[in-house]
C-alpha positions as CSV (number, residue, x, y, z in Angstrom):
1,X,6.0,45.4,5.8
2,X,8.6,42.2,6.1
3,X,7.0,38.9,5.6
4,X,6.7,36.6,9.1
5,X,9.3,34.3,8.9
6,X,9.0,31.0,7.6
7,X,10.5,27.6,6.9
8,X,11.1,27.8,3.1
9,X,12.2,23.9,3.1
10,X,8.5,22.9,4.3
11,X,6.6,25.1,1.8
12,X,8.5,23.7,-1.5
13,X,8.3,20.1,0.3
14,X,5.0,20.8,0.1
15,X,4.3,21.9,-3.3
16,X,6.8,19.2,-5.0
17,X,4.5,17.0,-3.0
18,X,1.2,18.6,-4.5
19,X,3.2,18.6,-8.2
20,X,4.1,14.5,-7.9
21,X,0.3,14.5,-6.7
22,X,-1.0,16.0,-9.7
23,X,1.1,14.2,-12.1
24,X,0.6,10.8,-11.3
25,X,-3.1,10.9,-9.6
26,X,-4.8,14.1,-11.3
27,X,-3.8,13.8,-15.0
28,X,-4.7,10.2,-15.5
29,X,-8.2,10.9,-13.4
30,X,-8.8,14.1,-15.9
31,X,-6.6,13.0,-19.2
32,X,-6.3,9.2,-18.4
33,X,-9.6,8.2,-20.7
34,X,-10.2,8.6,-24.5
35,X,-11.4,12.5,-24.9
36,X,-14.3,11.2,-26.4
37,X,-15.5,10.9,-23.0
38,X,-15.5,15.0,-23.0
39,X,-17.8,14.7,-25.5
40,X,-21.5,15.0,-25.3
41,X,-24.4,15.1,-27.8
42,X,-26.1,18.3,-28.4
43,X,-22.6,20.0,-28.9
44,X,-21.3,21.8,-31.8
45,X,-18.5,20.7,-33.8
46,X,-16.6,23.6,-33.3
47,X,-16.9,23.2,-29.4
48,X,-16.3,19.4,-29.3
49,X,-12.7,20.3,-31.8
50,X,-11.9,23.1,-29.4
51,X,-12.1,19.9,-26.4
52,X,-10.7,17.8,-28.3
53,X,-7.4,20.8,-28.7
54,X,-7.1,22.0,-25.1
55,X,-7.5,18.5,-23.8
56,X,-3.9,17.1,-24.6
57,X,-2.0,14.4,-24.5
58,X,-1.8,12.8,-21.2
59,X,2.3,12.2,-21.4
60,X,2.7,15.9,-22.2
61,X,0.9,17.1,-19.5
62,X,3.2,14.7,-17.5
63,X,6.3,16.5,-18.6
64,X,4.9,20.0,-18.4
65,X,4.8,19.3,-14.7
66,X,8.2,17.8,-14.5
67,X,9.4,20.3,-16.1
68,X,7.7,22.6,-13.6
69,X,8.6,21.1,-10.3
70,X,12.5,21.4,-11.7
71,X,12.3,25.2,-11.1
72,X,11.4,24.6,-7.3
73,X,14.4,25.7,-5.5
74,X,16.4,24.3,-3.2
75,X,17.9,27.0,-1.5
76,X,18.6,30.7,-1.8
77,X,19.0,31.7,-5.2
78,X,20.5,34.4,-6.8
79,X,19.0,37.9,-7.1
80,X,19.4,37.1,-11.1
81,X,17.8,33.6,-11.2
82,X,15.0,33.2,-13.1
83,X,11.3,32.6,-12.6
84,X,9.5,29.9,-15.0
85,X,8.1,31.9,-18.2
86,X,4.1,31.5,-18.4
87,X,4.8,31.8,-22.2
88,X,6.5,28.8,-22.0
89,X,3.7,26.8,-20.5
90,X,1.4,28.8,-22.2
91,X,-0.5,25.8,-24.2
92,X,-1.0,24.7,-20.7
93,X,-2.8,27.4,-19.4
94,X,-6.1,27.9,-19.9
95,X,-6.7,31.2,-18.1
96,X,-4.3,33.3,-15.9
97,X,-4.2,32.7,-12.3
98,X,-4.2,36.3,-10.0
99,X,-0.9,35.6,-7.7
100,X,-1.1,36.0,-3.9
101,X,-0.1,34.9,-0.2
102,X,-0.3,36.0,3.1
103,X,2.1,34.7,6.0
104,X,-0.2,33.9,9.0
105,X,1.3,32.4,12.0
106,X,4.5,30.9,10.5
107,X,2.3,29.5,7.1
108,X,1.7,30.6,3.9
109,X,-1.7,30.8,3.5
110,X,-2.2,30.8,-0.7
111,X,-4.5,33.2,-2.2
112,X,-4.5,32.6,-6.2
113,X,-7.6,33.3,-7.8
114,X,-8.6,32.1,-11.2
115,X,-11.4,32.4,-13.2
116,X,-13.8,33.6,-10.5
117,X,-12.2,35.8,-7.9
118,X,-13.5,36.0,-4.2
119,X,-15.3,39.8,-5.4
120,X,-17.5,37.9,-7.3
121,X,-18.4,35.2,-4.1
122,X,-19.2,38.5,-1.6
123,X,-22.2,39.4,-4.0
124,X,-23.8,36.1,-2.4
125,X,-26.8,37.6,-0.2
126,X,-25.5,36.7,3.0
127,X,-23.1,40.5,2.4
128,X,-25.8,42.2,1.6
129,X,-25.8,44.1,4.8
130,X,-22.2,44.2,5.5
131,X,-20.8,47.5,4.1
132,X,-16.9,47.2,2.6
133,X,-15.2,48.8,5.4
134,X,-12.0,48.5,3.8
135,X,-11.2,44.7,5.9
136,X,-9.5,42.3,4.1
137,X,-12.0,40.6,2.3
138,X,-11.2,36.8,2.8
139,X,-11.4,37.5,6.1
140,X,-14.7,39.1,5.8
141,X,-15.7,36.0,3.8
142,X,-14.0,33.5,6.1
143,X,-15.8,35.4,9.0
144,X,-19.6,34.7,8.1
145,X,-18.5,31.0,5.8
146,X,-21.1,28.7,7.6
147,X,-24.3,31.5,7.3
148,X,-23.2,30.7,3.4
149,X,-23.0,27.5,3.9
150,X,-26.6,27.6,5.4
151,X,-27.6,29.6,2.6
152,X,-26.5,27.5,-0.6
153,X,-28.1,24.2,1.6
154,X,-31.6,26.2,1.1
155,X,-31.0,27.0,-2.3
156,X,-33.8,24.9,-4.7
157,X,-31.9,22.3,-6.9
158,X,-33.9,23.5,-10.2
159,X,-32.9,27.3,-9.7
160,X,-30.1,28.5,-11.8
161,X,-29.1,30.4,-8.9
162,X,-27.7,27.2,-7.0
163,X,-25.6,26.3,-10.0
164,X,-24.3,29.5,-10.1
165,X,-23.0,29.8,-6.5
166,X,-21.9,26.0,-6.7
167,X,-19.5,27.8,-9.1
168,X,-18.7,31.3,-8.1
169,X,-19.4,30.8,-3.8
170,X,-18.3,27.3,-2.8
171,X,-14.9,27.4,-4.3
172,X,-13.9,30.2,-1.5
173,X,-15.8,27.7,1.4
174,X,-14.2,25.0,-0.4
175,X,-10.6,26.9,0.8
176,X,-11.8,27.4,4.2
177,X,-14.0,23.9,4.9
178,X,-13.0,21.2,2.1
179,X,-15.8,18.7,3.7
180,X,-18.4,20.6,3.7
181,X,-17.5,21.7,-0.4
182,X,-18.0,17.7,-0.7
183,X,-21.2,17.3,0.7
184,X,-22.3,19.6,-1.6
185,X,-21.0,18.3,-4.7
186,X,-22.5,14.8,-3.3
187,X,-25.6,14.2,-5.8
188,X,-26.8,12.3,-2.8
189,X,-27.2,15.8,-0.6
190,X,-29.2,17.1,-2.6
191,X,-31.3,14.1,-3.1
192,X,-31.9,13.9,0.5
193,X,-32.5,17.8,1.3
194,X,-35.6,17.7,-1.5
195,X,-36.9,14.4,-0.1
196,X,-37.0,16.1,3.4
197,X,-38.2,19.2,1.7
198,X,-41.0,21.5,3.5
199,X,-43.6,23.5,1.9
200,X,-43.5,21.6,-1.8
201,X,-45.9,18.5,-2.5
202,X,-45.1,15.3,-3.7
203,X,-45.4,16.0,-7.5
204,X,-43.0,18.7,-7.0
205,X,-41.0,16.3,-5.3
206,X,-40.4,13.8,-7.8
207,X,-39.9,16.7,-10.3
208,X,-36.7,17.4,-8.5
209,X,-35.8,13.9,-7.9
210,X,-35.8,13.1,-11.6
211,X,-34.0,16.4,-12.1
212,X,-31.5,15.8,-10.0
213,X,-31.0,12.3,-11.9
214,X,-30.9,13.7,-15.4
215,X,-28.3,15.3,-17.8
216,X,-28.1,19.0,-16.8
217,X,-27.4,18.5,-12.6
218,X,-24.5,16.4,-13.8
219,X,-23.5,19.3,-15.8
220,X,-24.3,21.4,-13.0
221,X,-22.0,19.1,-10.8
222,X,-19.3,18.8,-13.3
223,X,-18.9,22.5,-13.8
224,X,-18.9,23.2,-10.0
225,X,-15.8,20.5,-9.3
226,X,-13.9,22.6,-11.8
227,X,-14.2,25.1,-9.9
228,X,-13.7,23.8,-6.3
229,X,-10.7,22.0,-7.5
230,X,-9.0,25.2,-8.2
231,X,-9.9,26.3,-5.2
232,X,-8.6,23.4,-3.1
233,X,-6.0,24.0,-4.7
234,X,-4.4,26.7,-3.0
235,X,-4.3,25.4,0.3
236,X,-5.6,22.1,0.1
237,X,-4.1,20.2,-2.5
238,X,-4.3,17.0,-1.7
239,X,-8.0,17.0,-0.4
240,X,-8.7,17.0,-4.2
241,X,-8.0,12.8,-3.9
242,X,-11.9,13.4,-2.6
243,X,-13.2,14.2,-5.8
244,X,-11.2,12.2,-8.5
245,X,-13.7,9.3,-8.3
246,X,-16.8,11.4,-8.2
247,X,-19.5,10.4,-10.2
248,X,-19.3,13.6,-12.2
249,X,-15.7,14.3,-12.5
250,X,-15.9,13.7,-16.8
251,X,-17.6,15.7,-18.2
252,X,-17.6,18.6,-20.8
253,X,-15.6,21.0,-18.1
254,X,-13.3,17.7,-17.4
255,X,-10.3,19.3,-20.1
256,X,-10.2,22.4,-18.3
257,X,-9.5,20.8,-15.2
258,X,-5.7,20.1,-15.4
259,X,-5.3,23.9,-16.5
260,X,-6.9,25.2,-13.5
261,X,-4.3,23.5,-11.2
262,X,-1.8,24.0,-13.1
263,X,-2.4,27.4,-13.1
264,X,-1.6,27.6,-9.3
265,X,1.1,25.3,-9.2
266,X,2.7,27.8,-11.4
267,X,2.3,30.8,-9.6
268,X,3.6,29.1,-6.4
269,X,6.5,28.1,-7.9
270,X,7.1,31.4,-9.5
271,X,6.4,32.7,-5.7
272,X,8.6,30.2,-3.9
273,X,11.8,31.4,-6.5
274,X,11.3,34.9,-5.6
275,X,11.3,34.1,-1.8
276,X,14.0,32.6,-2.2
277,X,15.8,35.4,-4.2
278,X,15.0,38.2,-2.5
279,X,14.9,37.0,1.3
280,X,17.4,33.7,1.3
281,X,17.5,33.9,4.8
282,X,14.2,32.5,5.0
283,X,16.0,28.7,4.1
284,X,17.4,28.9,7.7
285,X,14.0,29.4,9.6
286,X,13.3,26.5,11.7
């Protein structure tokens, strides 16, 4: 089936926008530290070398995506021109990054998964009792997003099961309600919800207070904004400003940050170049 038409100029405005965003506001908020900051005790040696490796050099992440945002086209192209090699970025990817769009009303509407894809988000309990009737699944995700969104707010801060989802669910609400992905990443949420909590006692109270306060929710919390930033990513880029000063945001998942976003970046550029080989038309849609 032909794609929708759209207004090619607009799209790659938008991602050289989100590329100059990640350059000079991203990198220096993940890379712009000493990568000792990366570090924490009770790591191995070979994990802390392995951060120390994949971490980088802030000025070479810098040209990586310069180097990128020069294969953005600029019109049609011909049916022979290239797409950026992921082997040529390869050091800068840490994982690869599934790529997909849909056109809805005029927009594309980025679907790139990375290291958790959206099969892994529809185990959450609130599908249990909807049977896969074949729908396209983010909508069947997009369709019941605030009954999950009610569901990880009742999820108890000291069971593993909240730092999973905060991982595997919210990046997908993340894509569909980027304020709501905040609140929950706010230490100060969660804070409030077990102060206001019914049915546990003060002693269990203060438990979860001090919990929320020590090492392992800011791991929590850290490993969830890796996530949520890639998932922003695909259609809200520049929502990820949000985040950059959050209390969490270095930490030992911090490194893997700029190869999450990356990742996208580079398969919409490699989309955007074969739009605009194989239906040039598209750069006279207005």
């Amino acid at each position: 089936m032909p794609q929708p038409d759209i207004d090619l100029r607009d799209v790659v405005a938008r991602v050289q926008g989100e590329l100059t965003f990640f350059r000079r506001e991203c990198l220096p908020a993940f890379l712009g530290g000493p990568v000792q900051d990366f570090l924490s005790d009770g790591m191995s040696e070979s994990l802390k070398a392995h951060i120390v490796a994949v971490a980088g050099r802030l000025s070479e992440w810098q040209d990586a995506a310069g180097r990128l945002a020069e294969y953005l086209p600029l019109g049609p192209l011909p049916a022979d021109a290239p797409c950026p090699d992921r082997d040529h970025f390869s050091r800068f990817l840490f994982q690869e990054a599934t790529p997909a769009f849909v056109v809805r009303e005029g927009r594309i509407s980025w679907r790139i998964e990375l290291f958790m894809p959206l099969e892994y988000a529809l185990r959450c309990p609130v599908f249990a009792d909807l049977a896969d009737d074949g729908s396209d699944p983010w909508d069947r995700f997009r369709g019941r997003a605030e009954e999950v969104e009610r569901w990880l707010m009742g999820l108890s801060v000291d069971d593993s099961l909240l730092w999973n989802s905060l991982c595997v669910v919210l990046p997908f609400v993340a894509d569909i309600d980027p304020a709501f992905a905040r609140l929950a990443l706010d230490p100060a949420t969660w804070r409030a919800l077990v102060l206001a909590g019914h049915g546990t006692d003060e002693g269990q109270r203060e438990t979860r207070v001090r919990f929320l306060g020590g090492p392992w929710f800011g791991h929590v919390l850290n490993n969830a904004l890796l996530h949520v930033l890639g998932g922003l990513a695909n259609n809200h880029f520049l929502a990820i400003a949000d985040y950059l000063d959050h209390p969490q945001l270095r930490g030992g998942y911090t490194h893997l940050m700029p190869h999450y976003l990356f990742a996208v970046l580079l398969e919409k550029v490699r989309a955007l170049r074969r739009l605009s080989r194989e239906r040039p038309g598209l750069w006279a849609v207005r």
